[in-house]
C-alpha positions in Angstrom: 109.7 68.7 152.2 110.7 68.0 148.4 109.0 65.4 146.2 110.4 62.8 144.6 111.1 62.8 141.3 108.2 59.8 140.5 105.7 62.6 142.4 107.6 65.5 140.7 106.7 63.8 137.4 103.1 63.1 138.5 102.6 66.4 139.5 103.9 68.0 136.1 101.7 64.9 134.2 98.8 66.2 136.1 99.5 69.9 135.5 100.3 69.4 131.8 96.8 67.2 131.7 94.9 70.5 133.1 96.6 72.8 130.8 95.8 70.8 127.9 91.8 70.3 129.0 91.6 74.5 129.1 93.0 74.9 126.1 90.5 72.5 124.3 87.9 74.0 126.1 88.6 77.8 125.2 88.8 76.0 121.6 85.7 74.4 121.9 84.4 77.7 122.9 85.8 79.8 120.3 84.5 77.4 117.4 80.9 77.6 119.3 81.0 81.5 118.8 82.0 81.6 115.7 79.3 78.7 114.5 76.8 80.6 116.3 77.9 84.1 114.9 77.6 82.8 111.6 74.3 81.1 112.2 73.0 84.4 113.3 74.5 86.3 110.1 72.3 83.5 108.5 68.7 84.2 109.9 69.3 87.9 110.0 70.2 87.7 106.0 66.6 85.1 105.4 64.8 87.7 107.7 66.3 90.3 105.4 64.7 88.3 102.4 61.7 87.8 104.1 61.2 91.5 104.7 62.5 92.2 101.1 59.5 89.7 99.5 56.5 90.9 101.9 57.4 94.4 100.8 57.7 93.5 96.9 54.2 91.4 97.5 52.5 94.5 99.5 53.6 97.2 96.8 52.4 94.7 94.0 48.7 94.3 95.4 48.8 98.1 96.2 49.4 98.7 92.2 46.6 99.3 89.5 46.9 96.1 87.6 48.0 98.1 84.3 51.2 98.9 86.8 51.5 95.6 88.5 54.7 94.2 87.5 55.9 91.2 88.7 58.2 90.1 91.8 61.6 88.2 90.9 63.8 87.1 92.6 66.6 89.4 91.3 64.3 92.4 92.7 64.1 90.7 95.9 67.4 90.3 96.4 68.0 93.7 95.4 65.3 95.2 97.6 67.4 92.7 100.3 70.2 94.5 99.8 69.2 97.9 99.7 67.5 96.7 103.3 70.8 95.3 104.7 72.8 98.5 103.6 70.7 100.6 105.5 70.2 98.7 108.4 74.4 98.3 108.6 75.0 101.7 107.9 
């Protein structure tokens, strides 16, 4: 039995309704992996830093005082780095 053309058209609203509801979802899902990818590349980088300034701190306390220089943040972020290199290499 064939539909009208008033239930064709219902049928292909419906369908066209569905298809559009997908497609916003797998956006929707797409932007929430890339948000959360990025928010990981985030912590991992301030753990990075983290690990970078304990490390600076520790080999400062460990120095004679005549060799104690101090802890910037340009030789954290290069100790960061150096860290991040290695770790991705």
């Amino acid at each position: 039995m064939a539909l009208t053309e008033e239930q064709q058209q219902d049928v292909d609203k419906q369908n066209a309704i569905e298809n559009n509801r997908a497609s916003n979802a797998a956006d929707q899902e797409a932007t929430r992996a890339s948000n959360m990818a990025a928010q990981e590349a985030k912590r991992a980088k301030l753990e990075t830093l983290r690990m970078a300034k304990d490390v600076l701190v520790e080999n400062r306390r460990t120095q004679a005082a005549s060799e104690a220089t101090d802890i910037t943040a340009s030789a954290i972020t290069t100790l960061a780095t150096e860290l991040n290199t290695f770790v991705n290499s």
